[in-house]
C-alpha positions as CSV (number, residue, x, y, z in Angstrom):
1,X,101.7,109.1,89.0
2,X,98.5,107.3,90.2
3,X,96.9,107.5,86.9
4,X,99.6,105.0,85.7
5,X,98.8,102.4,88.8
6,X,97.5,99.3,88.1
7,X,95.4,96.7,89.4
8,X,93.6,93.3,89.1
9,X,90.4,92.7,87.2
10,X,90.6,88.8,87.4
11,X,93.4,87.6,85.8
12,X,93.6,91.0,83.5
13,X,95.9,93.8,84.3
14,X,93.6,97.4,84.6
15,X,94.2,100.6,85.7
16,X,93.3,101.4,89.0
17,X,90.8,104.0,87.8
18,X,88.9,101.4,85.3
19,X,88.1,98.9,88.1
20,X,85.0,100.1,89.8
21,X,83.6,100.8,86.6
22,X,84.2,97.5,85.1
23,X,83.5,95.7,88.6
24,X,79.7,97.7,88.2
25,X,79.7,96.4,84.4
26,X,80.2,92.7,85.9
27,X,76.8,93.4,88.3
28,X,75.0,95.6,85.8
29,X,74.8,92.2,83.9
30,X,73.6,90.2,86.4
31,X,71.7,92.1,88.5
32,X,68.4,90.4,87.6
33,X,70.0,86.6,88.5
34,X,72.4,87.5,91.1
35,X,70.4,85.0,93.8
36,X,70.7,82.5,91.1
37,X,74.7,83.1,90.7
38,X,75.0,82.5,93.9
39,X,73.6,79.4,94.2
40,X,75.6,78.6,91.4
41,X,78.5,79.2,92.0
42,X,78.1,78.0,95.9
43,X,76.1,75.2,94.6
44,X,73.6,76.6,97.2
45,X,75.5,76.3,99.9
46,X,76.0,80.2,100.4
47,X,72.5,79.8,101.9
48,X,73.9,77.9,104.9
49,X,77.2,80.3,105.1
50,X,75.3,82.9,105.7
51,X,73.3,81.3,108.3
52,X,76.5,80.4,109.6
53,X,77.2,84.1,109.8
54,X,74.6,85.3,111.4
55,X,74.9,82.4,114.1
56,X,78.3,83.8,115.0
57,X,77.1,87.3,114.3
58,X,74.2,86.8,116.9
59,X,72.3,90.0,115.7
60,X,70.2,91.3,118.6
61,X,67.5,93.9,118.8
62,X,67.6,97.6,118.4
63,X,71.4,97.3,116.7
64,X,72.4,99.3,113.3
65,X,73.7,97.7,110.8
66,X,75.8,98.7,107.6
67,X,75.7,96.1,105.1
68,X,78.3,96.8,102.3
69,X,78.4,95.5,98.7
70,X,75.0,94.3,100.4
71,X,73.3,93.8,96.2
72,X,70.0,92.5,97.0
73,X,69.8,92.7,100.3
74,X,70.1,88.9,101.4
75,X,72.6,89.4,104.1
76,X,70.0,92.7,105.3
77,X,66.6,90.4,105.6
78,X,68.8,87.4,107.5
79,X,70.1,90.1,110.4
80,X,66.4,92.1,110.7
81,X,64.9,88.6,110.8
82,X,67.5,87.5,113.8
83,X,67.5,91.0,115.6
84,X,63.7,91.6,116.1
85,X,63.5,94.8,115.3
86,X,66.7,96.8,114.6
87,X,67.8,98.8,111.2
88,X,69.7,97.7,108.2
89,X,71.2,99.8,105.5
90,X,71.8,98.3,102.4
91,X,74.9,99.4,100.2
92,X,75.9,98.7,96.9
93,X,78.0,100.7,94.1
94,X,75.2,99.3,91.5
95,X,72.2,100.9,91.4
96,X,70.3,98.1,89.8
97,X,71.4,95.3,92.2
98,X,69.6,97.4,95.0
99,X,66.5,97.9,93.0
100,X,65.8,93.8,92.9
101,X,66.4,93.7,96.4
102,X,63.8,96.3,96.8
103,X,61.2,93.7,94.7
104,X,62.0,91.0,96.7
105,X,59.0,89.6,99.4
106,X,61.1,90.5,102.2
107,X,61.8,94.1,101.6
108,X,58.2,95.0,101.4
109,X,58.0,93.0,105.1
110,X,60.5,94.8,106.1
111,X,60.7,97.9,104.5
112,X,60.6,100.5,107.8
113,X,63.8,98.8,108.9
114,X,65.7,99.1,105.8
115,X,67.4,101.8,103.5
116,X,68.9,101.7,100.6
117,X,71.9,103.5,99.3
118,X,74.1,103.7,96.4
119,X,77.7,104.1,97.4
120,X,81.0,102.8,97.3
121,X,83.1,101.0,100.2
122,X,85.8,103.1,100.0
123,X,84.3,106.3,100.6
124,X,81.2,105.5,102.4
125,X,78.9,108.3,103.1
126,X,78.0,108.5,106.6
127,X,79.4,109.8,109.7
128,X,82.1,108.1,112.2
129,X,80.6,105.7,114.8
130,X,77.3,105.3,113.3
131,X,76.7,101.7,113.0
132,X,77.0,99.0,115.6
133,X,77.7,96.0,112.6
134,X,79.2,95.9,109.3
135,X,79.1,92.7,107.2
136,X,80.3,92.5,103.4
137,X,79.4,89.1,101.5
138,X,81.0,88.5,99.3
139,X,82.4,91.7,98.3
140,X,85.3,92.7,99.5
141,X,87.0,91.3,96.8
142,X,85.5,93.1,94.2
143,X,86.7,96.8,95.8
144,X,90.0,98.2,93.8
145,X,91.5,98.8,97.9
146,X,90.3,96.3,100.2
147,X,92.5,97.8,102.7
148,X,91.0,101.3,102.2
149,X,86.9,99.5,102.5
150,X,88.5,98.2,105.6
151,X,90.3,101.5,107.1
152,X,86.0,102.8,106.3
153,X,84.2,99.9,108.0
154,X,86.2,101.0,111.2
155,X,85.8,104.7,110.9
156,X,81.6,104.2,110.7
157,X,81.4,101.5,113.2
158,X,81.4,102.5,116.6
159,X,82.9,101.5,119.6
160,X,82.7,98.1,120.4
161,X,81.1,97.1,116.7
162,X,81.5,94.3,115.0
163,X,83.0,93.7,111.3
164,X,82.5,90.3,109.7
165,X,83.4,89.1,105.9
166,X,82.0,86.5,104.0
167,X,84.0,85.8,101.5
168,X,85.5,83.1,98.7
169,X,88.5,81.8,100.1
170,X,91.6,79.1,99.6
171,X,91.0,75.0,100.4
172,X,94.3,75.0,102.4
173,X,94.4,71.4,101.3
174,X,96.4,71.6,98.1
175,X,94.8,68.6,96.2
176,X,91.7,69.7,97.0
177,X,92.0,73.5,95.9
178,X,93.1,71.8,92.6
179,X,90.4,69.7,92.3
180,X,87.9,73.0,93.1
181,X,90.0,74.9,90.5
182,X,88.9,72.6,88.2
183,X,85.2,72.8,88.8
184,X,85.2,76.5,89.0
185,X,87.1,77.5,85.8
186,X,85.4,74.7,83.7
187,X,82.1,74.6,85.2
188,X,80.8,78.2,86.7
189,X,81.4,80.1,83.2
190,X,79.7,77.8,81.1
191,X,76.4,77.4,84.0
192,X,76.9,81.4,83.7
193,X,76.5,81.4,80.1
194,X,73.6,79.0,80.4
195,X,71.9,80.3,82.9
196,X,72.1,84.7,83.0
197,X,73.6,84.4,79.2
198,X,76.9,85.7,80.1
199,X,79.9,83.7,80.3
200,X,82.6,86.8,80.8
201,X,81.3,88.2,84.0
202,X,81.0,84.6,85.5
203,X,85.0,83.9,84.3
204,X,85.8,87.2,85.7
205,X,83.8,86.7,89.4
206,X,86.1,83.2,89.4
207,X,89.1,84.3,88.3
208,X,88.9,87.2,91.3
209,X,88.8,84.7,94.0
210,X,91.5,83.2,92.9
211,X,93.5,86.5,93.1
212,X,91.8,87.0,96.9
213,X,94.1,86.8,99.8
214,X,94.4,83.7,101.8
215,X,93.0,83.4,105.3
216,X,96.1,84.6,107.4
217,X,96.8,87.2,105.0
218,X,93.5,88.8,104.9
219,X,93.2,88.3,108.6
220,X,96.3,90.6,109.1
221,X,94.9,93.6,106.7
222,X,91.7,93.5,109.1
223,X,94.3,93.8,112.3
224,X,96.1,96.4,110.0
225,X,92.9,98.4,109.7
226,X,92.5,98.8,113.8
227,X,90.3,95.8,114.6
228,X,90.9,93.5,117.5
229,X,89.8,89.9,118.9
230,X,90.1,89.1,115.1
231,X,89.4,85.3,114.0
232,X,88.6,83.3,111.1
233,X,86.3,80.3,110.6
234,X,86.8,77.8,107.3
235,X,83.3,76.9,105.9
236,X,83.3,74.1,103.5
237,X,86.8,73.1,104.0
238,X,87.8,77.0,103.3
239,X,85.9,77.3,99.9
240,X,84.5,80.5,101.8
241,X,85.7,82.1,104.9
242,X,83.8,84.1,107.8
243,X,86.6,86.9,109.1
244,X,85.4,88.2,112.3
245,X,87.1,91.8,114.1
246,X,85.8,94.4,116.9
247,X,86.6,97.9,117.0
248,X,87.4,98.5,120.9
């Protein structure tokens, strides 16, 4: 019976059903500092992964793109900025994460060029082949089916788009990953606590990079999904990841 399947919420068992809602919780809570937790818990460095993505992304002029679990709308501002002129559309599940990207400088720059929609990666509401990129940063390991978010971002691209993923990965260097472990479960709660006054979302966003695929592993769901010429690049000795896939 699917009400009795389960799934990870960090390191807690859920039901399946509970996750979304308690993933929205998590980002509900930190709406207003999300841009601060990310330099947190990237010790600012997300700034330059993300340049990193667009210089392998290569936005250019006039394209569409989808920007999923997009919060407030970093990833959306880097990609107009890049392309020109072009349109981005900014999707979160929570409501309040897309309302302080709407506040931000940029959006008011840019606002002809972007729209904003509350909606969930697994059942995205648009039509097939309607984008011509699809990035999620930081995301993807947030969504109760990864698979099924994937299986979406190749029904609404079309053909010959582009999927990359920013995400949290594994140091394949085995001292080292301990080393990281250490940092992020003593450290990133407590600057959490300090900092947006709430320890249990930040333990929770740690613990479920931890329970993240690895590299290879999440590179063979995107193949699984449809997408071809996949790769992967390793930022920061593979603290995060870039995964790269074309629908053709």
């Amino acid at each position: 019976m699917t009400d009795h399947q389960t799934t990870h919420f960090g390191f807690e068992t859920v039901p399946e059903h509970e996750k979304a809602e308690r993933v929205q919780g998590v980002f509900n809570s930190v709406a207003s500092k999300y841009d601060i937790m990310n330099d947190v818990m990237s010790v600012g460095i997300h700034r330059i992964w993300k340049e990193a993505m667009m210089d392998w992304l290569a936005p250019h002029s006039g394209q569409k793109l989808l920007d999923v679990a997009g919060g407030t709308g970093d990833v959306s501002f880097k990609f107009l900025k890049r392309a020109g002129f072009g349109n981005a559309t900014v999707l979160d599940l929570t409501e309040p994460m897309l309302i302080e990207g709407q506040k931000r400088a940029e959006a008011e720059k840019l606002a002809q060029s972007l729209d904003w929609v509350v909606g969930d990666a697994m059942a995205l509401p648009f039509e097939n082949n309607s984008f011509d990129v699809y990035t999620i940063s930081f995301g993807i390991r947030n969504v109760t089916h990864p698979q099924k978010a994937l299986a979406e971002a190749y029904r609404v691209l079309k053909p010959g788009g582009r999927l990359m993923v920013l995400e949290f990965s594994q140091i394949p260097v085995e001292g080292m990953q301990k080393l990281y472990d250490l940092y992020s479960f003593n450290v990133i709660p407590s600057m959490g606590e300090l900092i947006a006054g709430d320890r249990d979302s930040y333990q929770y966003l740690v613990e479920s990079i931890r329970k993240f695929p690895d590299q290879e592993t999440f590179l063979s769901m995107i193949q699984n999904a449809g997408f071809e010429n996949t790769k992967y690049r390793n930022l920061t000795m593979g603290i995060a990841s870039l995964h790269s896939g074309w629908k053709i």
